[in-house]
N, C-alpha and C positions, 0 to 999 in steps of 0.2 A: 174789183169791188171789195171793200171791206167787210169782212163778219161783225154786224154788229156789237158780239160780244169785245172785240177789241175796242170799242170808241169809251167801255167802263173802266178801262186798263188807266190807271196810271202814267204821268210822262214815263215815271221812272220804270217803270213794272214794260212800255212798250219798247223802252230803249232796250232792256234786257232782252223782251223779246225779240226784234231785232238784231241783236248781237248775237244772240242763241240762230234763228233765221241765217244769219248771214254765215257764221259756225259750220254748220248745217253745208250751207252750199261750197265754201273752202272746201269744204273735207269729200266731195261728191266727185269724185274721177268725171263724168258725163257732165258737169256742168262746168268745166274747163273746156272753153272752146276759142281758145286762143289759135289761129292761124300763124303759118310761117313767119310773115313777114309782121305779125304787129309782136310776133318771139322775141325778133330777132331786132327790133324796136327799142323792147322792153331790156334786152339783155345789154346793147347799147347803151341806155340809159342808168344803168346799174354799175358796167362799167365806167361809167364817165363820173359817176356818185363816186362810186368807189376810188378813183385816182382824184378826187377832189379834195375828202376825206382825210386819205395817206397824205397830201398834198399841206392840210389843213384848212383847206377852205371852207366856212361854215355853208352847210346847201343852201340853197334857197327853203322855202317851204316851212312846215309843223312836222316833227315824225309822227307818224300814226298813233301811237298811244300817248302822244299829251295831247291831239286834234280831241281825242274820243274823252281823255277826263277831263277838256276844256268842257267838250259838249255837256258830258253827265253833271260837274258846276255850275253852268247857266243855267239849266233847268231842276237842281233841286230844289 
């Protein structure tokens, strides 16, 4: 359920809070509940970026921080 007081927030005012939110849970040891095997997934996948990279292969995909100020320019 939403707090009321959040539906007066701003797009821009609830992105921040959300990123602030999300901040928040990165930085929270107990709220990393990554198991073995989606690890060792992840680490897979990291290495396979990475030898793509050295390699020159552009990735597929948006990196994370032009995905977030594509979003915060749609909605100014």
């Amino acid at each position: 359920m939403v707090p009321p007081d959040i539906r007066n927030l701003s797009v821009e005012e609830r992105l921040r809070l959300l990123d602030e939110i999300w901040e928040s849970l990165a930085n929270a040891p107990e709220a990393q509940v990554l198991d073995e095997e989606l690890r060792r997934e992840l680490d897979h996948r990291i290495a396979e970026l990475d030898r793509d990279m050295q390699a020159g292969v552009r990735p597929l995909g948006v990196p994370f921080d032009e995905m977030v100020e594509g979003v915060r320019r749609r909605f100014r």
